[in-house]
VEXTI-432991 format. One record per residue (C-alpha): x, y negated, z; residue in one letter; chain. Coordinates in pm, 1 decimal. Each point is the difference from the previous one (the first is absolute). Layout:
// residues N
+----------+----------+----------+------+------+
:       xx :       yy :       zz : code : unit :
+----------+----------+----------+------+------+
:        X :        Y :        Z :    A :    A :
...
+----------+----------+----------+------+------+
// end
This chain:
// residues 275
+----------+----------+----------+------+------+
:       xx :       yy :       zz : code : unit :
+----------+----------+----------+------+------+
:   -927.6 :   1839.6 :   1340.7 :    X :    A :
:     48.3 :   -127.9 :   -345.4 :    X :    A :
:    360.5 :    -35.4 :   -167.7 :    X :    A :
:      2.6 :   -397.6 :     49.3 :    X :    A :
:   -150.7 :     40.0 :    353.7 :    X :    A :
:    305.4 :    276.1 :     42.0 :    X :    A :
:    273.6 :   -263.3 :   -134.5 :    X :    A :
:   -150.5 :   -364.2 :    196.5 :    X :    A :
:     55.6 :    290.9 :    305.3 :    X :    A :
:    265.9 :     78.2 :    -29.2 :    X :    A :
:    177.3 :   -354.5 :   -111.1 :    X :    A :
:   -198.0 :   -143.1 :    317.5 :    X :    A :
:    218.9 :    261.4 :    229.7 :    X :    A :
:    300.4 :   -120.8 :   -144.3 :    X :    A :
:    -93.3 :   -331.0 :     22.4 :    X :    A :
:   -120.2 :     30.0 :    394.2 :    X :    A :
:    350.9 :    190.2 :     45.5 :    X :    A :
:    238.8 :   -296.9 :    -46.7 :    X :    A :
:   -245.5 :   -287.3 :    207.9 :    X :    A :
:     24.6 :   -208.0 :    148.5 :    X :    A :
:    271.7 :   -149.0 :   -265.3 :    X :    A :
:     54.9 :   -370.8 :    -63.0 :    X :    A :
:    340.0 :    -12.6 :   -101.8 :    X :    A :
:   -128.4 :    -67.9 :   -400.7 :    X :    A :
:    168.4 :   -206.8 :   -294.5 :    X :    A :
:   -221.6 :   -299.0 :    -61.7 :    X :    A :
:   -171.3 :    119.7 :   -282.9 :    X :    A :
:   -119.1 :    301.0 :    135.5 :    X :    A :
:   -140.4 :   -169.7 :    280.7 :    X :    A :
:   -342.1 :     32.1 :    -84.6 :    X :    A :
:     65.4 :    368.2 :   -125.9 :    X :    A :
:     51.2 :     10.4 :    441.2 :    X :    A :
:   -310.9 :   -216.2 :     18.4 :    X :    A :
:   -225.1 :    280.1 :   -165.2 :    X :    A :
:    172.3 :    341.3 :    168.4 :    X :    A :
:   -118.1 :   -178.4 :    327.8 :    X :    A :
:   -324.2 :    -27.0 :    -93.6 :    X :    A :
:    -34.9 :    370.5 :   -149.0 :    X :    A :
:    130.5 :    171.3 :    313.3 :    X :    A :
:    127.5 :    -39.8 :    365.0 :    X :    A :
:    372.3 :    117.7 :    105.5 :    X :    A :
:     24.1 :    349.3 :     59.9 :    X :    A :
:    324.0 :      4.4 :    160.4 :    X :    A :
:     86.7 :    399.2 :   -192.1 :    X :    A :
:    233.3 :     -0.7 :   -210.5 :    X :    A :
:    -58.2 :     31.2 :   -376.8 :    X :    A :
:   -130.0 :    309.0 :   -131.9 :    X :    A :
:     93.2 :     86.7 :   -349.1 :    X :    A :
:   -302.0 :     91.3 :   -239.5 :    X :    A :
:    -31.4 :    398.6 :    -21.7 :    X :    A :
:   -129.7 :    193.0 :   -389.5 :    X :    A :
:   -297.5 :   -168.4 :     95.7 :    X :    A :
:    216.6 :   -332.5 :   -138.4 :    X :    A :
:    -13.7 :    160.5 :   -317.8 :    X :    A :
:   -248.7 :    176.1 :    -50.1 :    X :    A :
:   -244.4 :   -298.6 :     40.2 :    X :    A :
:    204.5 :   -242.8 :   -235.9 :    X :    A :
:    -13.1 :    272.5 :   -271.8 :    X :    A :
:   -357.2 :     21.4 :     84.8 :    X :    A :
:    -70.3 :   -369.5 :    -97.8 :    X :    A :
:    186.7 :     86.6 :   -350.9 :    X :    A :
:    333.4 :   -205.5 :     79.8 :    X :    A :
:    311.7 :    131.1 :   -159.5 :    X :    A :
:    245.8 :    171.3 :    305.8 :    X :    A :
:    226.9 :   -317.4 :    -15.1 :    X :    A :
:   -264.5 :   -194.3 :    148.9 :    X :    A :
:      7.7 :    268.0 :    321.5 :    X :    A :
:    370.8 :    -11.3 :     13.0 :    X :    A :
:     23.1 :   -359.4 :    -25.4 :    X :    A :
:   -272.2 :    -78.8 :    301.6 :    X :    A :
:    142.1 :    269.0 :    229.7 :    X :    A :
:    314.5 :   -161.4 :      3.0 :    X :    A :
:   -110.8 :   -337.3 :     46.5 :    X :    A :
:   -205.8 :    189.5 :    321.0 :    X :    A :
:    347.9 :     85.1 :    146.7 :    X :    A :
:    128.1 :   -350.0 :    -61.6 :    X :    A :
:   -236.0 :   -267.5 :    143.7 :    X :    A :
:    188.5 :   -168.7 :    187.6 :    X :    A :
:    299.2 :    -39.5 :   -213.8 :    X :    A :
:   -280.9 :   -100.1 :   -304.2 :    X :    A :
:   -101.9 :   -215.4 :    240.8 :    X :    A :
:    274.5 :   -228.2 :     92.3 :    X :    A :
:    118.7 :     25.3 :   -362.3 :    X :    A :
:    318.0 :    196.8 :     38.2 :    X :    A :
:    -96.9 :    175.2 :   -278.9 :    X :    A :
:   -242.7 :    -61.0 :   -301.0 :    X :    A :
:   -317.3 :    201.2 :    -52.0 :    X :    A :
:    171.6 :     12.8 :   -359.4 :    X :    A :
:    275.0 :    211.3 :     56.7 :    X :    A :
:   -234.4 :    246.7 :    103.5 :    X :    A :
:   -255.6 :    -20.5 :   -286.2 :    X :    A :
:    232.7 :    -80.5 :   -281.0 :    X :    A :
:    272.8 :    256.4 :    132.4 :    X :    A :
:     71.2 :     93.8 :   -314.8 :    X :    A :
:    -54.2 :   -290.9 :   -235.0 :    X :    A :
:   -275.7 :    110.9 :   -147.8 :    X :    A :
:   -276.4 :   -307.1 :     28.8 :    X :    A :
:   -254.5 :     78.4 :   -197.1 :    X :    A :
:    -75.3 :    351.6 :    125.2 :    X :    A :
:     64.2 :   -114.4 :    381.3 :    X :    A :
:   -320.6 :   -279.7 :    -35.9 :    X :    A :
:   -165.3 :    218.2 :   -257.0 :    X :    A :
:     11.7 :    265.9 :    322.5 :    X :    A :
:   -165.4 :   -246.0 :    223.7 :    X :    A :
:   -238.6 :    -96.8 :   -214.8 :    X :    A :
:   -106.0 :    377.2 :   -155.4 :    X :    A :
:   -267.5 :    140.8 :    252.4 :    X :    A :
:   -340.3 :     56.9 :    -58.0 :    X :    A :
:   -180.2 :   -298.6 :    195.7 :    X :    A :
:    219.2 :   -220.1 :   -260.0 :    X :    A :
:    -74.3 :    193.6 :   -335.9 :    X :    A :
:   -401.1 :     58.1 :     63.1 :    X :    A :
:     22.0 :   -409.6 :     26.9 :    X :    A :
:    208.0 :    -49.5 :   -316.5 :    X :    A :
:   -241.3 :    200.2 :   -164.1 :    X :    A :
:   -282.3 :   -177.6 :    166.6 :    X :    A :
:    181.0 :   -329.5 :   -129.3 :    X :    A :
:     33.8 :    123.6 :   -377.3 :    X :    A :
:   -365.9 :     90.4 :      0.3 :    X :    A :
:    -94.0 :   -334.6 :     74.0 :    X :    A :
:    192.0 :   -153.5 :   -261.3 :    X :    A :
:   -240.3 :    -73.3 :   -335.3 :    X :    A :
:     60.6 :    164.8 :   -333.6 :    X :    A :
:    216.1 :   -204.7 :   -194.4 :    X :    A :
:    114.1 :   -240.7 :    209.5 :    X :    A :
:    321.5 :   -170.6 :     46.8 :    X :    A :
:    216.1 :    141.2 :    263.8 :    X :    A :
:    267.4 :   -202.5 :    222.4 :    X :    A :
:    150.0 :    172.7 :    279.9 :    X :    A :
:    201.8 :   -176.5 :    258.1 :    X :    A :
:    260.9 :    202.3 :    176.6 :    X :    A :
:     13.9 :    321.6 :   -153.4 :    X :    A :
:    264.3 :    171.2 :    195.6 :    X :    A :
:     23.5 :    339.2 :    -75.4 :    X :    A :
:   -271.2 :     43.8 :   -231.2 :    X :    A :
:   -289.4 :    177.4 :    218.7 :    X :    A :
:   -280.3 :   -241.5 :    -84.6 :    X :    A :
:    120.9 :    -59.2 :   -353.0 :    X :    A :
:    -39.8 :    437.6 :    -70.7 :    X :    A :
:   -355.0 :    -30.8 :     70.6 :    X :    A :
:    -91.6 :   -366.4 :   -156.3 :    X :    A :
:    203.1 :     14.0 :   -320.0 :    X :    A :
:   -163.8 :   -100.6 :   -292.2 :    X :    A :
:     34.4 :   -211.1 :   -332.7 :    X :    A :
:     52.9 :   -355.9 :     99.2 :    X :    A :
:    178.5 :     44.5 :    279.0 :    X :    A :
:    307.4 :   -175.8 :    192.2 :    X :    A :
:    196.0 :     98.0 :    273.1 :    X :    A :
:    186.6 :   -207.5 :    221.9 :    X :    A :
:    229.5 :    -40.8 :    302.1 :    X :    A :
:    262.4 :   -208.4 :    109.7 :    X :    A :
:    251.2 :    277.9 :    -29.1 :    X :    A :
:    200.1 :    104.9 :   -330.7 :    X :    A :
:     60.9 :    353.6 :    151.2 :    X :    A :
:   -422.8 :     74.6 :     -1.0 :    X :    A :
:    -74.8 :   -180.4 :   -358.6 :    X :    A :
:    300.9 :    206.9 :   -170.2 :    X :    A :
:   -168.5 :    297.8 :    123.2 :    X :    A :
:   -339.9 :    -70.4 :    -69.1 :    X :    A :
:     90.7 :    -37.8 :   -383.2 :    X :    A :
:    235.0 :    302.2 :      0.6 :    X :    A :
:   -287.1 :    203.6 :    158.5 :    X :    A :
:   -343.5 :   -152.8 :   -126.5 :    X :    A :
:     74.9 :   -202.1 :   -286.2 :    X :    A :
:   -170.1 :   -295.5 :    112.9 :    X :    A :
:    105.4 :   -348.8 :    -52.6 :    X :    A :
:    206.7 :   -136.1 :    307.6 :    X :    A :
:     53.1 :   -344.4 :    135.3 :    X :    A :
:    161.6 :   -151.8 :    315.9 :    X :    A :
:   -236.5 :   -159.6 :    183.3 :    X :    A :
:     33.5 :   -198.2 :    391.7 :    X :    A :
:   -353.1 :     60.0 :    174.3 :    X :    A :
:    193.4 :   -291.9 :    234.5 :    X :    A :
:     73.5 :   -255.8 :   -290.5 :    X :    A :
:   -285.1 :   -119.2 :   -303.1 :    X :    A :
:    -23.1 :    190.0 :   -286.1 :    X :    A :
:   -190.7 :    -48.7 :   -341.9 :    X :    A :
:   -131.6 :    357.0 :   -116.5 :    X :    A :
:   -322.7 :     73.7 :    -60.0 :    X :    A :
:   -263.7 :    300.7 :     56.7 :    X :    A :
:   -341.4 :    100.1 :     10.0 :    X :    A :
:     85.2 :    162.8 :    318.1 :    X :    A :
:    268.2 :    -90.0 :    250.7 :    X :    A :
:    101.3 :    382.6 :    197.1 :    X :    A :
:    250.2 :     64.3 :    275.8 :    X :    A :
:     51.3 :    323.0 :    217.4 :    X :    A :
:    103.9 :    -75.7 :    341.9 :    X :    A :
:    231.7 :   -335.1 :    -64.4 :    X :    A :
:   -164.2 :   -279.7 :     22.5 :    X :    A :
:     58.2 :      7.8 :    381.6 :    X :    A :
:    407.6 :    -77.6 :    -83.3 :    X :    A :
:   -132.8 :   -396.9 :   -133.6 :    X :    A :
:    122.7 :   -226.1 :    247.9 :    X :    A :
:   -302.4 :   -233.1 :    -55.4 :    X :    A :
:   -334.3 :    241.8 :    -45.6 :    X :    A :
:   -203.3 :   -304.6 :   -107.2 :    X :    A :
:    190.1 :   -148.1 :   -232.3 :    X :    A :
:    112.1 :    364.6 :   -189.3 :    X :    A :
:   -378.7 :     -6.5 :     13.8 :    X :    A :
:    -53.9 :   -279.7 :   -179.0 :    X :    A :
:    244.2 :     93.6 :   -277.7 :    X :    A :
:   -184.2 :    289.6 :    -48.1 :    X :    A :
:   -287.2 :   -229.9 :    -45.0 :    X :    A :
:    114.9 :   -144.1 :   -216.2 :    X :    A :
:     80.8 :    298.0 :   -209.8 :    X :    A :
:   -272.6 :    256.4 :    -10.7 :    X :    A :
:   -372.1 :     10.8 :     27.5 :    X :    A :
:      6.9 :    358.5 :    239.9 :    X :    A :
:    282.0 :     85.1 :    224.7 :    X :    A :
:     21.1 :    374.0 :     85.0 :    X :    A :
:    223.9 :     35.3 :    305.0 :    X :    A :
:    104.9 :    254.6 :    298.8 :    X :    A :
:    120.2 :    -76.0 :    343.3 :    X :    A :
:     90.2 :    181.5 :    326.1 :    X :    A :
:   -250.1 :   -245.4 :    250.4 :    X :    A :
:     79.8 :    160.3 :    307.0 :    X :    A :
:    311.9 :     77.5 :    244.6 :    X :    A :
:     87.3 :    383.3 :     70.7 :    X :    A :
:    268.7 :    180.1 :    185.1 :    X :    A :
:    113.8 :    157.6 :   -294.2 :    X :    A :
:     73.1 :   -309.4 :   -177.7 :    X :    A :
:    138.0 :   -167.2 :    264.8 :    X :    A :
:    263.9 :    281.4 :     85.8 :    X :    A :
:     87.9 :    -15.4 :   -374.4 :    X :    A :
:    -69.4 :   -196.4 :   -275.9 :    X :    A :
:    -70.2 :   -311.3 :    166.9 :    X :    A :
:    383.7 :    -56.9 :     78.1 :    X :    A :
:     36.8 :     16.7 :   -363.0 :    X :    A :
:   -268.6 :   -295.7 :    -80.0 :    X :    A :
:     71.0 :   -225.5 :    296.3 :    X :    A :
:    104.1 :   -318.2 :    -92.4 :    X :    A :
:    317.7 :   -132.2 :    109.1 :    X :    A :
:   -168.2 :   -302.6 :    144.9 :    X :    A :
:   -247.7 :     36.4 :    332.0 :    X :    A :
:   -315.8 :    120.7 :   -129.3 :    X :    A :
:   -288.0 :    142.6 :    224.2 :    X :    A :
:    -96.0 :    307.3 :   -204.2 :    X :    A :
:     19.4 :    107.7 :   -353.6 :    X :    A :
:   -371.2 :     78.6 :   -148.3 :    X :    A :
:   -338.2 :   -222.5 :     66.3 :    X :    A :
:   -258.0 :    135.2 :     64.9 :    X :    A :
:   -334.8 :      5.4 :   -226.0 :    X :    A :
:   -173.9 :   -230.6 :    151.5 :    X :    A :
:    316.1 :   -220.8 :    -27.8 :    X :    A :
:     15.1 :     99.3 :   -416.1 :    X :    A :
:   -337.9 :    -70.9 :    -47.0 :    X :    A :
:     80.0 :   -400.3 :    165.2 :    X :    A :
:    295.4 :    -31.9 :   -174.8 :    X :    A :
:   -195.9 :    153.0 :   -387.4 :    X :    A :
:   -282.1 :   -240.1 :     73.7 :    X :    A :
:    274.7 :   -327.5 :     92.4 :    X :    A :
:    174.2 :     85.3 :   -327.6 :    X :    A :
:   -355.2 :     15.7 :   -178.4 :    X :    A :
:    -91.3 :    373.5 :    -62.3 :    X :    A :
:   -343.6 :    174.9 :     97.5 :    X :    A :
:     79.9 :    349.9 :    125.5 :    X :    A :
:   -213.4 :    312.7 :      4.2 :    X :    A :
:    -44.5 :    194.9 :    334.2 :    X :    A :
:    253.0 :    278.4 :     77.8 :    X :    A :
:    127.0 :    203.3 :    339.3 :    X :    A :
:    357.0 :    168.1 :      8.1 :    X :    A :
:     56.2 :    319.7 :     -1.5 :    X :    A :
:    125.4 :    255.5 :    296.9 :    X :    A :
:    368.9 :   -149.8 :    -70.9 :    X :    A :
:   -100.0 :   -353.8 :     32.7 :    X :    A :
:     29.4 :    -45.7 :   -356.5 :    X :    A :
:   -305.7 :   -254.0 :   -163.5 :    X :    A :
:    -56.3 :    -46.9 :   -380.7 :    X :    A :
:    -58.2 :   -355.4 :    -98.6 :    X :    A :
:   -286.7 :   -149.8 :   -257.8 :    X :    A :
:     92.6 :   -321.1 :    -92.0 :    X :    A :
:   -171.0 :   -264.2 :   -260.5 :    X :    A :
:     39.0 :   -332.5 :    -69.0 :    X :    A :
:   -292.1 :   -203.9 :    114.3 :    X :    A :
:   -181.6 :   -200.6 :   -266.2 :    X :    A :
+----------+----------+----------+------+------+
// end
């Protein structure tokens, strides 16, 4: 058994443990909707994760705060659940924001795709990156001519105190006038509220967009991060899938090149602006 196959194991016990459940806040309703369909009710109570925990985490290169944070959230479902406490005090426990998301995002399904990303991007081209977070994406496609974005002061002030690069605050939700030969984003553009129309901003900006995206469901996300991205309005899940990308790219007026995700569910994105 691989380390992912040992983690979507073990998050599927603890899952199983605490069905059937219904007793959810709204907005984790269809959070509910998708532990149903993973698994059946079990009826045993909930089995914390043994070394195996882990070992398999530091396996898949994440930092130890990732394990820490996801066991607990394992022993608190069902409070998570009916929101009686936020997935935030457990990942942010000790203020520290861009290391906690910089921990979720640091494994190595996520930086062999950033570096699959960079190599796509053409020498000497204008760079605009839209929700750079915590930097991961940016450390592998960094070059002259490039801008980095998000809609949060707390990621551009660090991104020019630790690369340098020119900063801006930038909505992917609201219209914005910058410019780029290529258009990138690592694992954000599922947070627009309207897919087709951040699409069509994008458009409007850049010849090639260069993008990753989880396009599948997994008990490890849903046992975890997931409370952290649900919206606080009814949604029915979080990522599309490709198929679903590939509708929305072609609506918005992009031809995309053929791609599969990886083991994680993760998919690398080829985007260009039809002529």
């Amino acid at each position: 058994m691989t380390p992912l196959q040992t983690l979507e194991q073990i998050c599927v016990e603890a899952i199983a443990a605490h069905l059937p459940f219904e007793d959810a806040a709204p907005r984790y309703r269809w959070l509910l909707d998708r532990w149903n369909a993973i698994t059946e009710p079990s009826g045993r109570r909930p089995t914390p994760p043994g070394l195996e925990f882990e070992e398999a985490y530091d396996d898949l290169g994440f930092p130890p705060r990732m394990a820490r944070f996801h066991r607990q959230a394992l022993a608190k479902l069902p409070q998570l659940l009916r929101a009686e406490i936020g997935v935030q005090q457990l990942l942010f426990h000790d203020g520290d924001v861009l290391a906690a998301l910089a921990a979720y995002q640091t494994n190595v399904f996520t930086d062999r795709l950033n570096q699959q990303l960079a190599d796509r991007i053409p020498a000497g081209a204008t760079v605009l990156e839209l929700g750079g977070g915590a930097g991961l994406t940016t450390a592998k496609a960094l070059r002259a001519g490039y801008l980095f974005t998000d809609v949060s002061t707390v990621f551009t002030r660090a991104a020019e105190q630790r690369f340098g690069v020119k900063t801006a605050i930038l909505d992917i939700n609201e219209d914005f006038d910058q410019q780029a030969d290529v258009v990138i984003a690592g694992n954000v553009l599922h947070n627009a509220t309207h897919i087709g129309k951040t699409l069509e901003r994008i458009h409007r900006a850049a010849d090639l967009l260069l993008f990753t995206e989880s396009t599948r469901d997994s008990a490890i996300t849903l046992t975890g991060m997931q409370f952290l991205l649900s919206p606080p309005t009814t949604r029915e899940r979080i990522f599309l899938t490709a198929d679903e990308w590939r509708a929305e790219l072609s609506a918005a007026g992009f031809d995309t090149e053929p791609s599969t995700p990886d083991e994680s569910g993760q998919q690398l994105f080829v985007a260009r602006r039809r002529t």
